[in-house]
ROLO-358958 format. One record per residue (C-alpha): residue in one letter; x, y, z. Coordinates in steps of 0.2 Angstrom, whole numbers, padded with zeros to 4 digits, always signed. Layout:
BEGIN
aXYZ;...
//
This chain:
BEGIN
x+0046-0022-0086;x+0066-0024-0091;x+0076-0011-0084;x+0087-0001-0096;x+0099+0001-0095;x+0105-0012-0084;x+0113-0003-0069;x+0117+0015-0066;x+0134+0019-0061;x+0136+0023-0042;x+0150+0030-0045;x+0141+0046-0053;x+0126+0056-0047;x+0112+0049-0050;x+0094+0056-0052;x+0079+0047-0046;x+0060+0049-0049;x+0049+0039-0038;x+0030+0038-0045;x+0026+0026-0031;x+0024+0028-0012;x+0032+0011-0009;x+0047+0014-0021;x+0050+0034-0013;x+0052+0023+0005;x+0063+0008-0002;x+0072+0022-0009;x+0076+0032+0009;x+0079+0015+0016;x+0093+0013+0008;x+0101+0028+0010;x+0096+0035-0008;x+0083+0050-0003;x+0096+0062-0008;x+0096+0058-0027;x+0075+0060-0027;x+0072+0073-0038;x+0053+0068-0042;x+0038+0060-0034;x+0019+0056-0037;x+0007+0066-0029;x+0004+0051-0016;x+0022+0049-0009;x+0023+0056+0010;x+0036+0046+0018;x+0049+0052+0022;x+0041+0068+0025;x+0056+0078+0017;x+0051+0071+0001;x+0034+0081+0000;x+0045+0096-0003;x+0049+0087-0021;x+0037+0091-0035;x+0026+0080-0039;x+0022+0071-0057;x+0005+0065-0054;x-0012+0069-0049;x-0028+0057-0049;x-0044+0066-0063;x-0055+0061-0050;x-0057+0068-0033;x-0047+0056-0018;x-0057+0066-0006;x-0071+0059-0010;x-0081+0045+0000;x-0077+0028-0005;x-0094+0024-0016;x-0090+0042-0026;x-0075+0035-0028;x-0077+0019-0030;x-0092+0026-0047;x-0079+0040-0051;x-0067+0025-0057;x-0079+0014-0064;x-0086+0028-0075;x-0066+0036-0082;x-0062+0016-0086;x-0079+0013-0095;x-0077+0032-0105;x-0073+0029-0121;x-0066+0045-0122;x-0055+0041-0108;x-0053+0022-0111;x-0038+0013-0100;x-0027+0014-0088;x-0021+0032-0088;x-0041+0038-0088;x-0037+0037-0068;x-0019+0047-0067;x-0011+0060-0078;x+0007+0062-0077;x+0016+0076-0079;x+0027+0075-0094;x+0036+0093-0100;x+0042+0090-0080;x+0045+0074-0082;x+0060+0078-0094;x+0064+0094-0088;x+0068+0084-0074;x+0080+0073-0084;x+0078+0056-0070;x+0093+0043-0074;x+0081+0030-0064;x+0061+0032-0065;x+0051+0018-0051;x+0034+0016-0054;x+0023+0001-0053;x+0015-0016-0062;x+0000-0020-0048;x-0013-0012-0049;x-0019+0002-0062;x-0034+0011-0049;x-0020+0012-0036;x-0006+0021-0047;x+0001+0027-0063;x+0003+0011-0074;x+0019+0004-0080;x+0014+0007-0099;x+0007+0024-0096;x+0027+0029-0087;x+0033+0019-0103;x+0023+0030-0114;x+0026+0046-0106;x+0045+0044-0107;x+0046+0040-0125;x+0035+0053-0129;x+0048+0065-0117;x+0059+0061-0127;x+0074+0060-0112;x+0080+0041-0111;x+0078+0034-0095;x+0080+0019-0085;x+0061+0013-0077;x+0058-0001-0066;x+0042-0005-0064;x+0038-0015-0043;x+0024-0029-0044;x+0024-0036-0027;x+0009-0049-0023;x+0018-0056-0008;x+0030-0050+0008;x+0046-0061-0004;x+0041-0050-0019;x+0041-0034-0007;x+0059-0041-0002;x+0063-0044-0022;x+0060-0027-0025;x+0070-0018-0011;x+0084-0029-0018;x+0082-0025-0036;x+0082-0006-0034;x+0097-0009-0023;x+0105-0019-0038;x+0100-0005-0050;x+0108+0008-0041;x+0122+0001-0035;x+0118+0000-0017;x+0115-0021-0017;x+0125-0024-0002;x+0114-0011+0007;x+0098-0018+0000;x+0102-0034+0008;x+0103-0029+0025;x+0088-0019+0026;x+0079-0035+0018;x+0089-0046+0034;x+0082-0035+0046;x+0065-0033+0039;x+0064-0052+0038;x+0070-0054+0055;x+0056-0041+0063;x+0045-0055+0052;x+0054-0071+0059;x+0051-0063+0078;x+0033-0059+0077;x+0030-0077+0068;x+0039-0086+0082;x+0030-0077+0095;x+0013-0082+0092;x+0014-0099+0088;x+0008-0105+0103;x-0008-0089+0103;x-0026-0094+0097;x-0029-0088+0079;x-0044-0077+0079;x-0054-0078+0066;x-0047-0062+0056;x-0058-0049+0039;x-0048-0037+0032;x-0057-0026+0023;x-0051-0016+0009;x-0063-0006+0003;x-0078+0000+0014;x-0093+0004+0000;x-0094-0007-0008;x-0084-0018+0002;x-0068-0026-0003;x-0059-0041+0005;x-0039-0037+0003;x-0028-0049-0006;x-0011-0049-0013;x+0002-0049+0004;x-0012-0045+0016;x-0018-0065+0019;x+0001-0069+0022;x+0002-0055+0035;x-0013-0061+0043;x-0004-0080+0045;x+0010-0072+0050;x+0002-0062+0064;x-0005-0077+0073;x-0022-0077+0062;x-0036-0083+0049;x-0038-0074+0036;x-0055-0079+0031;x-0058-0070+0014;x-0041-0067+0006;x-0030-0081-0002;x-0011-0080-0001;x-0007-0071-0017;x-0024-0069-0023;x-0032-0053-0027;x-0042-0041-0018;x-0062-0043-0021;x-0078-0038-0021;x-0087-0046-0006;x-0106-0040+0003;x-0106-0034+0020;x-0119-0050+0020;x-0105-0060+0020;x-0095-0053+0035;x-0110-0054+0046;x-0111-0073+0041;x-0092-0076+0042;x-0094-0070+0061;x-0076-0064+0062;x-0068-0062+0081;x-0058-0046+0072;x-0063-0034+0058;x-0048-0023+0054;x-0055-0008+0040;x-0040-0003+0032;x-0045+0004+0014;x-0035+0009-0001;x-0026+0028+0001;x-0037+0031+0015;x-0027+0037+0032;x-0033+0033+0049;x-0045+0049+0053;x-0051+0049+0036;x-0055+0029+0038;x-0062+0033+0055;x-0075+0045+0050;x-0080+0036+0034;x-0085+0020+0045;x-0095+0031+0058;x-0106+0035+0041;x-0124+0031+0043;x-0121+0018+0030;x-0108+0010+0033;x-0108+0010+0055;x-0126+0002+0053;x-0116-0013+0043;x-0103-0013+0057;x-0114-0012+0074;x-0122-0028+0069;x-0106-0038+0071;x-0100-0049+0084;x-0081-0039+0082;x-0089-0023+0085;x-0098-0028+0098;x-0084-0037+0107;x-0071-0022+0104;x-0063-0030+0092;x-0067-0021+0077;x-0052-0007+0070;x-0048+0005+0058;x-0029+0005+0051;x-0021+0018+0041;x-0021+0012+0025;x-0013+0027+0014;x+0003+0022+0026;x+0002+0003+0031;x-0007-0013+0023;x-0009-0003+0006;x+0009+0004+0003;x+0021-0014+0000;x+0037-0008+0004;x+0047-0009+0022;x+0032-0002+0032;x+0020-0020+0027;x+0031-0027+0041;x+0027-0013+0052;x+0008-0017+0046;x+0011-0035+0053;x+0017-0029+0070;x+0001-0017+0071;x-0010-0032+0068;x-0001-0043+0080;x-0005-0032+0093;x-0022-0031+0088;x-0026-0048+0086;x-0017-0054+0103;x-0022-0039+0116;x-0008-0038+0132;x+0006-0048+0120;x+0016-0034+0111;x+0018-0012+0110;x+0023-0005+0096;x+0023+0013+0093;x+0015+0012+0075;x-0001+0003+0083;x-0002+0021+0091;x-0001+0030+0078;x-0008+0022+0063;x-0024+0010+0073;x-0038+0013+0083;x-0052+0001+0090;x-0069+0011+0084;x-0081+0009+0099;x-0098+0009+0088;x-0104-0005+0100;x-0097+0000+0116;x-0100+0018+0117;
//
């Protein structure tokens, strides 16, 4: 999506809605969070932000387990009372201008994950207040990078937005050198957990650069539908569970399911401890600054002894189905 206008003065205050988890941390990296005046109901990070009023909410229930939601969706987008994108989110839009944003960042990935582009399109004309909305479509870590740079342009903040992408790239650069000479283990990542889903877009390229296979995703290519046949017959040496907007806990318990752990004990990861659960509300899912801190987590997964990181700790855990 053009942004429009073209830059917003820095030398003015500047008002900033964030619809995007992603977009609400690129924001704080760059020094920006004080000009938020609006978020999605999703954005958490940096905590300070959950204080802002939020936007958005999902018409169906996130709480749910990942097949209710998995049929939720499928049954809003095939409605045809509710037919497209916005039959997943509704967006606030009396707030909307009564918040009068100078910048709105929303997203152009994916339309189950977020708000869509043309729904925040739609709901600003129809506000009626003008506003300038860019729209984040990352499928790889340089289109994370492009974005970060481009809301730094946009707000007059370039210089800024350069350095946090040098260092970012550096953290990269580190963990890619160090595990060149490591065995790559044989790596699923998996997505979505009923019915499964192998994760795509930037997640195969983390993988590589973690010292890895990635054995169902292709660089760039989407996420998709896989069965949990084909992990069994793929015999990976790691399965990482990291699905869409779940957080660690809630990943952990919907895995320890009746129908979803009798899927998991019958592999060979499980049984050899190599089987996790990631927070994916926070990490893999979210393609902002923290993707590298999702690459560190799975270096230290996949390479046991060789790295410590403090987000492995708080965002993984090994789930001991086969061990227990």
């Amino acid at each position: 999506m053009a942004i429009i206008p073209a830059q917003i003065s820095p030398a003015e205050p500047f008002r900033i809605v964030s619809l995007l988890p992603a977009a609400t941390e690129i924001v704080a990296a760059l020094g920006l969070g004080s000009h938020l005046i609006g978020r999605s109901h999703e954005c958490d990070e940096p905590p300070s932000v959950t204080a802002l009023p939020a936007l958005t909410q999902a018409r169906f229930s996130s709480n749910a387990s990942s097949l209710d939601i998995h049929q939720a969706v499928n049954a809003a987008l095939n409605s045809p009372r509710l037919s497209g994108q916005s039959a997943l989110y509704a967006l606030d839009i009396a707030q909307l201008a009564s918040l009068q944003p100078d910048l709105i960042l929303t997203q152009a990935v994916c339309a189950v994950c977020a708000i869509s582009a043309d729904d925040v399109a739609a709901a600003v004309k129809q506000s009626g207040h003008a506003a300038c909305v860019l729209a984040l479509s990352p499928t790889t870590l340089a289109g994370v990078w492009n974005d970060i740079l481009n809301v730094g342009a946009v707000c007059g903040r370039l210089a800024k937005a350069r350095e946090v992408v040098a260092r970012l790239q550096a953290r990269v650069a580190a963990i890619d050198y160090r595990v060149r000479g490591y065995k790559k283990p044989r790596v699923a990542v998996i997505e979505w957990l009923d019915p499964p889903m192998a994760a795509g877009n930037w997640v195969p390229e983390v993988v590589r650069l973690a010292g890895g296979t990635d054995l169902f995703g292709k660089p760039a290519g989407l996420s998709h539908w896989i069965r949990w046949e084909d992990v069994a017959a793929a015999d990976p040496d790691a399965v990482i569970l990291t699905p869409c907007g779940f957080t660690l806990s809630r990943t952990c318990v919907e895995a320890a399911t009746p129908a979803i752990r009798e899927r998991l004990v019958t592999l060979r990861a499980c049984r050899e401890g190599m089987l996790y659960a990631v927070d994916g509300h926070h990490l893999f899912n979210r393609p902002g600054p923290r993707l590298v801190d999702s690459l560190e987590v799975l270096a230290e997964i996949l390479h046991p002894g060789k790295f410590r990181f403090d987000s492995t700790q708080q965002f993984a855990k090994r789930l001991d189905f086969c061990t227990a």
